[in-house]
C-alpha positions, 0 to 999 in steps of 0.5 A: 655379579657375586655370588651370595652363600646363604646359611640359617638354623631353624630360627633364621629359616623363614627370613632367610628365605625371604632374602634369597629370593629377594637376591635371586629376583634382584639376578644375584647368584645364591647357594643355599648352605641350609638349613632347609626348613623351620625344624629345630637344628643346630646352627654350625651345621650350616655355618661351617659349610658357608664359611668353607665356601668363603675361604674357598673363593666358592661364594662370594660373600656370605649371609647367615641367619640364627634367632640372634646372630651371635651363634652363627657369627661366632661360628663364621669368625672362627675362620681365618679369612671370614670377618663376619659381622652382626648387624641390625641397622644400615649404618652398622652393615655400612660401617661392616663393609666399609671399615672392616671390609666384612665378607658375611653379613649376620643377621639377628632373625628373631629382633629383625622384620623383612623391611629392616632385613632387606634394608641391611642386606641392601647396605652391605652389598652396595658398601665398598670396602674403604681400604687405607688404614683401614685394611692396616687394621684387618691384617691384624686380625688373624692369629699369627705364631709371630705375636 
């Protein structure tokens, strides 16, 4: 079963939460990157770890959390190997997985409930990754010297 990296600021800590414990009772392995409470914080402190732990092979896939998701995503991409993506819906998280084989899930806390939240969680991690030209589009993504 993969593992799941967790990491929210302030904002995403109680949806967050709410998640984990959702994977963990689903037997889903999870490491919690932080944050550890609702107290104001700054959102790159947790991401950076999480997206260290992606590009080590140390999680599997990464969920993170902040009031809009924009912080934490931009954040999240700027690592060579991390394709994060912000999703609201289920057919966005689908779309993510399946054509941009993204490997962080970035959740909206403050615009989202826990049903739509689980719901999309649920989609991203059932959505396999469709390949083909896809995966032509996804080798173009890192910066190179060459272009």
């Amino acid at each position: 079963m993969e593992i799941i990296g967790f990491a929210s600021d302030h904002a995403g800590f109680g949806l967050k939460t709410h998640i984990k414990s959702c994977m963990e009772a689903k037997g889903y392995p999870c490491r919690d990157f932080g944050t550890d409470s609702p107290a104001s914080c700054d959102y790159p402190d947790y991401a950076h770890p999480l997206a260290k732990a992606i590009e080590a092979g140390e999680v599997d896939c990464g969920i993170a959390l902040c009031g809009s998701g924009n912080g934490v995503s931009m954040t999240l991409n700027k690592y060579p190997d991390v394709r994060a993506a912000v999703c609201w819906n289920e057919e966005i998280a689908r779309l993510a997985r399946a054509h941009n084989d993204a490997n962080a899930l970035v959740l909206p806390a403050r615009f989202m409930d826990a049903d739509t939240a689980d719901a999309v969680v649920d989609m991203f991690l059932r959505t396999p990754f469709e390949g083909g030209r896809h995966q032509l589009r996804i080798d173009k993504i890192p910066i190179r010297s060459d272009r």
